[in-house]
C-alpha positions in Angstrom: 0.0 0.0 0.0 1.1 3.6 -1.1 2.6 5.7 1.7 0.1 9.0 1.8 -0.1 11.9 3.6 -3.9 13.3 4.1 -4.1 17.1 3.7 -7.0 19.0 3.8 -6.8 19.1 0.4 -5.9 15.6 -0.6 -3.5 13.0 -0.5 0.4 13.7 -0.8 3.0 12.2 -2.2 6.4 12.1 -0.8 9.7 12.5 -2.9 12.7 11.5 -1.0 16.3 11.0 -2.5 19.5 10.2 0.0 23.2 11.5 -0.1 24.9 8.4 1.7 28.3 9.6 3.0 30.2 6.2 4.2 33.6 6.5 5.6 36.2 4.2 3.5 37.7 1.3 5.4 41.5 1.7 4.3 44.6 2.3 6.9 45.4 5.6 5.9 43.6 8.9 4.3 43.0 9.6 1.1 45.5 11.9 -0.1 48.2 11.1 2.8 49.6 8.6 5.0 48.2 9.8 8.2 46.2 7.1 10.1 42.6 6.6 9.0 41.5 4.9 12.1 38.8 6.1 14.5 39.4 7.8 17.5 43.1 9.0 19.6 43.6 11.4 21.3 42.7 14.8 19.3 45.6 15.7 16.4 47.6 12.7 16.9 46.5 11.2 13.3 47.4 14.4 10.8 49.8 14.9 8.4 51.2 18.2 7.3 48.9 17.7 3.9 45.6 17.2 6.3 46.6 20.1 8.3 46.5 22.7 5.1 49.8 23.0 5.4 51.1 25.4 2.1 53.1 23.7 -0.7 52.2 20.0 0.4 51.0 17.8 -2.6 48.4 15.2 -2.4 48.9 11.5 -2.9 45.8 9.3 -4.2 45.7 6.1 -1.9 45.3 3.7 -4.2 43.2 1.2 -1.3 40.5 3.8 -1.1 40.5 4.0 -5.3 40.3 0.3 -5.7 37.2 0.8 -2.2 35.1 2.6 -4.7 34.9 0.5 -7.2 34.7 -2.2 -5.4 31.6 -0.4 -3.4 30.7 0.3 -7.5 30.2 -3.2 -8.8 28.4 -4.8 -5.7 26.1 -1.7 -6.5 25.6 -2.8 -10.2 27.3 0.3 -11.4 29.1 2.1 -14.2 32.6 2.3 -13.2 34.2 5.1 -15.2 38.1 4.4 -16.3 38.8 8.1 -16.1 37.2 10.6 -12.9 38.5 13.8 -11.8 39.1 15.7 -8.6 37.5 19.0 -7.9 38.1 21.7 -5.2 34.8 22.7 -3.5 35.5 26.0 -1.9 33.9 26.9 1.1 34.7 27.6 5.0 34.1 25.9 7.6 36.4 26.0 11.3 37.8 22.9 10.7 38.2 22.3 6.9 42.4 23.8 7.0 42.6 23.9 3.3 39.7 26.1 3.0 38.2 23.6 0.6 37.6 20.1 0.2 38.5 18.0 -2.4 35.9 16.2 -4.0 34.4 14.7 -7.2 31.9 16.9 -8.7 31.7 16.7 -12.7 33.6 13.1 -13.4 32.7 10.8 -10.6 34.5 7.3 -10.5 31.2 5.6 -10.2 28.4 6.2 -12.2 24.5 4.6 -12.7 23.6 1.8 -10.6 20.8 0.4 -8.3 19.8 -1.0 -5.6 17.1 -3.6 -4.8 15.4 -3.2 -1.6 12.5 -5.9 0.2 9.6 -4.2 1.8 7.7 -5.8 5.0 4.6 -6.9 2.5 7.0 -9.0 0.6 7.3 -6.9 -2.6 10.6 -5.6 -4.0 11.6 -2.1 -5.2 14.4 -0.9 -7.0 16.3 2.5 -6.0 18.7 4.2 -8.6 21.7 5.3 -7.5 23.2 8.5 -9.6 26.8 8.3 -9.0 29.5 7.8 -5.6 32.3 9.8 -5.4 35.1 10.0 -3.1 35.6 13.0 -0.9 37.8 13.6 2.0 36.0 14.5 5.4 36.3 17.3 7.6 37.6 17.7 10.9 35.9 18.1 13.9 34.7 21.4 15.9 34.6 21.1 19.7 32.8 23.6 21.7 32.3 22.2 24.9 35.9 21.8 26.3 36.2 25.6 27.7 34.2 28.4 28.4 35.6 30.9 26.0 37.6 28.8 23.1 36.6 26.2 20.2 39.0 23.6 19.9 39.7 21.3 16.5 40.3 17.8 16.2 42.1 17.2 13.2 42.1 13.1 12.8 39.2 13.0 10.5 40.5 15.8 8.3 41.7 14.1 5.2 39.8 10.4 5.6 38.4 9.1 2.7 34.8 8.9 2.2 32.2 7.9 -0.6 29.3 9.9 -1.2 26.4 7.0 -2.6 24.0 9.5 -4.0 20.3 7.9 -4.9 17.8 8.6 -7.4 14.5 10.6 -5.9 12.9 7.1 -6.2 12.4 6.7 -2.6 8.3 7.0 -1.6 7.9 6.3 2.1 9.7 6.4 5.4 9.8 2.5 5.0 11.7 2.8 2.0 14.3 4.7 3.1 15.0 2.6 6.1 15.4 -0.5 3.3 17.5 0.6 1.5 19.7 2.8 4.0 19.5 -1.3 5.8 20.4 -2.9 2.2 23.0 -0.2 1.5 25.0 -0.8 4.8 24.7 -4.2 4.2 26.1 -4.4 0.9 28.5 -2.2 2.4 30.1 -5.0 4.8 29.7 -7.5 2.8 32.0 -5.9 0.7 34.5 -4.7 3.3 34.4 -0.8 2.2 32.5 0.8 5.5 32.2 -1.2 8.6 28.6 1.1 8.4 28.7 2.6 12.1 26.2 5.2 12.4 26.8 5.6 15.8 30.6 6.6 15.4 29.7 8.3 12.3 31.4 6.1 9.5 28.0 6.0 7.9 25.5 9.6 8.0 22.6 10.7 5.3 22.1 14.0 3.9 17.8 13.5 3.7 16.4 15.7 0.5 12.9 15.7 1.1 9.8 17.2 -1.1 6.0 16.6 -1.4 3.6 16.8 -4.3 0.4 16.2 -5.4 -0.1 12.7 -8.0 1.4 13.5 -11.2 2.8 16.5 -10.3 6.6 17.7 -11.1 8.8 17.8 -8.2 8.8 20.5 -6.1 11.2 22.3 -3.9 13.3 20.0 -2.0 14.6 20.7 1.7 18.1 18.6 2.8 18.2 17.4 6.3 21.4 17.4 7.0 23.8 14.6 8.8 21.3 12.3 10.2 22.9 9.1 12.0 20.5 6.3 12.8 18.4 4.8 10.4 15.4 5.2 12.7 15.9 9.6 12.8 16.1 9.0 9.1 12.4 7.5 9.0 11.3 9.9 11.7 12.6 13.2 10.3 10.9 12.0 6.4 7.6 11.9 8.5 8.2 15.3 9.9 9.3 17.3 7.3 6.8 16.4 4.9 4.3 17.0 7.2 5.9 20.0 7.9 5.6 20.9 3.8 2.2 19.7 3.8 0.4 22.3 6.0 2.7 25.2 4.5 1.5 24.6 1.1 -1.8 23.9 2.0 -1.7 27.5 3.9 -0.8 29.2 0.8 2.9 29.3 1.3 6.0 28.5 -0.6 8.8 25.8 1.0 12.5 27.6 0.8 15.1 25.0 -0.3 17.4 25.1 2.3 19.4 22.7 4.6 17.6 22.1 7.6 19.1 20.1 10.9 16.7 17.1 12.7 15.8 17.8 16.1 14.8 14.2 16.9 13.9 15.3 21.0 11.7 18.1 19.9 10.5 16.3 16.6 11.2 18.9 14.4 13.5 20.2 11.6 14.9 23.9 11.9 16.3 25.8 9.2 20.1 25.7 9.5 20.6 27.5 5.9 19.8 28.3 2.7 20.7 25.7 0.3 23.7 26.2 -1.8 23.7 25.5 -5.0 26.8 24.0 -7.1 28.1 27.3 -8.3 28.2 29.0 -5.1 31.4 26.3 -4.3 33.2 28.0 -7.2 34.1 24.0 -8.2 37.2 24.1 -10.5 39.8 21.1 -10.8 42.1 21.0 -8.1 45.4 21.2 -10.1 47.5 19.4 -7.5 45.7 15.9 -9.1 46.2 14.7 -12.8 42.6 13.2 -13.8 42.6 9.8 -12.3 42.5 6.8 -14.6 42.4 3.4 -13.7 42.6 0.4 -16.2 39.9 -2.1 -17.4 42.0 -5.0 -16.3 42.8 -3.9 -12.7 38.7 -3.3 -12.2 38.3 -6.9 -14.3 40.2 -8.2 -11.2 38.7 -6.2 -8.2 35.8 -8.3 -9.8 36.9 -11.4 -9.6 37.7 -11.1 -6.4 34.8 -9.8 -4.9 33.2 -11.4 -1.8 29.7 -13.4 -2.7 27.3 -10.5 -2.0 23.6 -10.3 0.3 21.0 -11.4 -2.2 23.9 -14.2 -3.8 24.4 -15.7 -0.2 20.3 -15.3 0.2 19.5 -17.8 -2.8 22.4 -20.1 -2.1 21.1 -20.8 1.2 17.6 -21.2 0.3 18.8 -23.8 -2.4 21.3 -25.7 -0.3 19.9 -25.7 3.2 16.2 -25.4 2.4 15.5 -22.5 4.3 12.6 -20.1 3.6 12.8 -17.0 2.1 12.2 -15.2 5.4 14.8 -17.0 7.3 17.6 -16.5 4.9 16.5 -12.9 5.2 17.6 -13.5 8.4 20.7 -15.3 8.4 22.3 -13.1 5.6 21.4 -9.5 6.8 25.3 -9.9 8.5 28.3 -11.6 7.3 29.4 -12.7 10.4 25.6 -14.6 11.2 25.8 -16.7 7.2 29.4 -18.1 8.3 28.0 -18.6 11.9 25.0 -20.2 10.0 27.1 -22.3 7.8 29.2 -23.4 10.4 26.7 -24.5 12.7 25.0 -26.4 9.4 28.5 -28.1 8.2 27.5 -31.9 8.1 24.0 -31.4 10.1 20.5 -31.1 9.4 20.2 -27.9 8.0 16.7 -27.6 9.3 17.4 -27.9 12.7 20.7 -26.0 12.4 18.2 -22.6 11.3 15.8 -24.0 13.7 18.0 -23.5 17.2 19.9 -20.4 15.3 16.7 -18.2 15.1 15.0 -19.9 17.7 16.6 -20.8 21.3 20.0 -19.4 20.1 18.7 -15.8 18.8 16.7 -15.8 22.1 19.6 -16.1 24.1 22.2 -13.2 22.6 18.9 -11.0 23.2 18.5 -11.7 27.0 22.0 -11.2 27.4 22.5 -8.2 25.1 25.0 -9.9 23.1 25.7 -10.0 19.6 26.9 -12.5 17.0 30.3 -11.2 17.4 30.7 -11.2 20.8 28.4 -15.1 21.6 29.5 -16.8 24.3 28.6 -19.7 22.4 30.5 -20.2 19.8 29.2 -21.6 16.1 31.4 -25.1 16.6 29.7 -25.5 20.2 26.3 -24.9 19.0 27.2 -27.7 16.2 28.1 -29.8 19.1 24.7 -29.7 20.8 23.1 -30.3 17.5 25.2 -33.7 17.4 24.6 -34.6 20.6 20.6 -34.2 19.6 20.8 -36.0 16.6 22.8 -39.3 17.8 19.8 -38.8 20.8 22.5 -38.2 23.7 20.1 -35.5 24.6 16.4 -34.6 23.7 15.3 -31.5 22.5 14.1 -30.6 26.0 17.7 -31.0 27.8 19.1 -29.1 24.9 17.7 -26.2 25.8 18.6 -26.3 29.4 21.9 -27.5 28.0 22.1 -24.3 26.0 21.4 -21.9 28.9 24.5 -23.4 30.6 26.5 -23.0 27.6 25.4 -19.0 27.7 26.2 -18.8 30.9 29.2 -20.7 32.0 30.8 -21.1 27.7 31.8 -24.9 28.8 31.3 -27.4 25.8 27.9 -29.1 25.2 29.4 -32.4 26.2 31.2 -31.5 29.4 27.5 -29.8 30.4 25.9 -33.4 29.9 28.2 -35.4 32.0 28.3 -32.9 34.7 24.9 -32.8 34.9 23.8 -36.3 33.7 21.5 -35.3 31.4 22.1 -38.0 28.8 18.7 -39.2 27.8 17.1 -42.3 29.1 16.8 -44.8 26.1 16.3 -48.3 28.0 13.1 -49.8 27.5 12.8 -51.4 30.8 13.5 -48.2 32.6 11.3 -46.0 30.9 8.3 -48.5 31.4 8.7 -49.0 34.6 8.1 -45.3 35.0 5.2 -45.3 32.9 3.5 -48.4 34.9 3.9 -46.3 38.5 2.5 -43.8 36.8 -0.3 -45.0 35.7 -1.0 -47.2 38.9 -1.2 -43.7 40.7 -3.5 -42.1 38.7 -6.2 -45.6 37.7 -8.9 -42.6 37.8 -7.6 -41.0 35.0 -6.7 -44.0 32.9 -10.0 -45.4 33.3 -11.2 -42.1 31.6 -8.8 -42.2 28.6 -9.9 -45.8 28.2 -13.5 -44.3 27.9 -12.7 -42.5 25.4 -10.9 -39.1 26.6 -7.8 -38.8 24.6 -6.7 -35.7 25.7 -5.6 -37.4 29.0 -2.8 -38.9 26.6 -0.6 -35.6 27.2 -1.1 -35.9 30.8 0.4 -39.3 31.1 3.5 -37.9 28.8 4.2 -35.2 30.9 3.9 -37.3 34.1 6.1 -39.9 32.8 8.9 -37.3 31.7 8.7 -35.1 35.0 9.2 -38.2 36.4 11.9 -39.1 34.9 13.3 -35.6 35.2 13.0 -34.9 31.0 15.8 -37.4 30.1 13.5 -40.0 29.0 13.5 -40.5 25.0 9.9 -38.8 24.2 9.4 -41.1 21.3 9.7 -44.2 23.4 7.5 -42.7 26.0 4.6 -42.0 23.6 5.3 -45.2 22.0 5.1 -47.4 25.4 2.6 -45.1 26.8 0.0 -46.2 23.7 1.1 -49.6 24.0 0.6 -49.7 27.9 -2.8 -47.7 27.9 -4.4 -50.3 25.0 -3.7 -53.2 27.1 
């Protein structure tokens, strides 16, 4: 169902299109050899080049060239053989050169698209107009002393790519998607590790409304929005916010605006600037860079199998559904764990305890795939110890807790506790018979005809035997015994 907004004059539709900016994942910047990684203490990671210094040359890293196009291809994009690097003038506190250099006319990546899966089931695809690399900024900081602003310099300089989409994007939903899909792809791939929260990954959010069949009209940006959940949220509100002013009879300003996700509101932050007012001209420090057809011919090769790839493999070779191997591809690190935990077991039962008990688990204990107590080759281990019915399903579970708790082996669990499941005949009768001579009232009724009394006598039987009975023996002695 179409995304609407109800005006007093009709429905709206919304027109959104997002400027991705994802921090590359290389050891140094992109024009020097000053540490790329997050964090330090303030101006420990700059070079004389980040810091503006006059009459220092830049040096294309060649890691974060060969990160684009690698971002490129798993986006089913143009890669062009020949880009170009521009100067985008403008000031800011902590941009030393007094501009940044950026890719405005000749991007290295062109055309390309993304397919994103809505929560009805049905697919859409988002264009994606061009990424180009960009260095980032530094940082301002206001809030060490009264008087004084202090910089941080150790982002200055670090590589990032700007994934710019179409304005194909028609509902808070769909943003979330693909910003989800995006990041994903993004791992996969090894370019962005896709932290939002430590800012490797932040949206620029143009937004617009019309009427059906309309042409587009004026667009605001909401600028540098870090969770995928403010991105849904501030969609919502500006286009609300667009709504009522031109159903007053007013006119929306293109401008940048900043997402005030505690007051739930945008606020003008200002007017948007438009290409020429950067006064872009070809920073004359870099030749044009061209790459060769052969050397992208092999980035290809050697790219990682990607989301949707992993998806149908799964679904093929472990007969999962399409929902679960939604699940156990939307991280890396949760397929291998997957696969791992599947090697020479039922494959079923594997995806059964991973979204199930095992899923259920990390979540009490706020843990995550990467950080699991229990690791992929123990979790095997319990599904071995089910399948050669050392264990029932029941004891697995309480097996498992251990396991989250304690990290010992499946096995050493068992024989500490003697759980091993009760498979002798003789024992498991015996049970039954005592059970059923204490409770002749109730048997005489199941004999009359009350079946439902069948479960009673199972659960009796296996409390009694403290859950380690075999429950396929029990139910097929219990039948057996209750006939006679």
């Amino acid at each position: 169902m179409s995304y609407r907004i109800e005006g007093a004059t009709g429905a709206w539709e919304i027109v959104v299109g997002l400027e991705v900016h994802a921090q590359v994942i290389s050891n140094a910047k992109l024009f020097s050899g000053a540490s790329a990684a997050y964090g330090g203490e303030p101006n420990t990671h700059v070079s004389l080049i980040d810091a503006g210094f006059p009459g220092m040359l830049p040096v294309i890293n060649e890691e974060c060239v060969a990160q684009a196009v690698r971002t490129g291809l798993g986006l089913n994009a143009q890669i062009h053989l020949e880009s170009r690097f521009d100067r985008k003038n403008y000031f800011y506190a902590d941009l030393p050169q007094g501009y940044q250099i950026s890719q405005f006319a000749h991007p290295i990546v062109g055309e390309g698209q993304v397919e994103i899966e809505l929560g009805d089931g049905t697919t859409r695809h988002i264009g994606i107009t061009r990424l180009h690399l960009e260095q980032d900024a530094g940082k301002s900081m206001h809030d060490q002393d009264p008087t004084r602003s202090y910089i941080d310099l150790n982002r200055a300089g670090v590589a990032l790519m700007e994934i710019v989409s179409e304005p194909d994007i028609r509902s808070p939903e769909e943003a979330g998607a693909y910003l989800r899909k995006l990041r994903q792809i993004l791992r996969y791939l090894g370019t962005c590790d896709g932290n939002m929260e430590e800012g490797s990954m932040r949206a620029d959010v143009n937004v617009s409304v019309r009427k059906a069949g309309e042409p587009f009209r004026t667009r605001c940006e909401i600028k540098n929005v870090n969770s995928i959940r403010y991105v849904m949220q501030s969609i919502e509100i500006e286009a609300q916010r667009q709504v009522e002013i031109w159903e007053a009879g007013g006119t929306v300003d293109q401008e940048t605006r900043l997402f005030d996700h505690a007051r739930g509101e945008t606020r003008s932050l200002r007017n948007k600037e438009d290409a020429h007012d950067y006064r872009y001209f070809p920073d004359p420090d870099l030749l044009p860079l061209v790459i060769e057809r052969d050397w992208v011919d092999g980035l290809r090769a050697a790219l990682p199998e990607l989301p949707e790839a992993k998806r149908d493999r799964l679904e093929k070779e472990y007969q999962v559904s399409r929902y679960e191997s939604g699940i156990l591809t939307a991280e890396q690190a949760i397929a291998d764990f997957y696969e791992t935990v599947a090697k020479d077991r039922d494959p079923r039962l594997a995806a059964n305890w991973m979204l199930g008990d095992f899923f259920g688990a990390l979540n009490r204990t706020g843990r995550s795939i990467e950080n699991s107590p229990v690791s992929a080759e123990a979790l095997r281990e319990l599904l071995a110890l089910i399948s050669d019915s050392t264990i029932n399903g029941k004891i697995a579970k309480e097996v498992l807790e251990d396991m989250v708790e304690t990290g010992d082996s499946p096995s050493v669990i068992v024989e500490r506790k003697g759980l091993r499941q009760v498979t002798d005949t003789s024992a498991i009768e015996a049970s039954i018979r005592a059970i059923l001579d204490a409770n002749s009232d109730k048997v005489t009724e199941y004999r009359s005809g009350k079946d439902k009394l069948f479960g009673f006598f199972v659960g009796q039987t296996m409390k009694a035997m403290k859950g380690k009975a075999n429950p396929a023996m029990v139910n097929d002695l219990l039948k057996k015994l209750l006939s006679e």
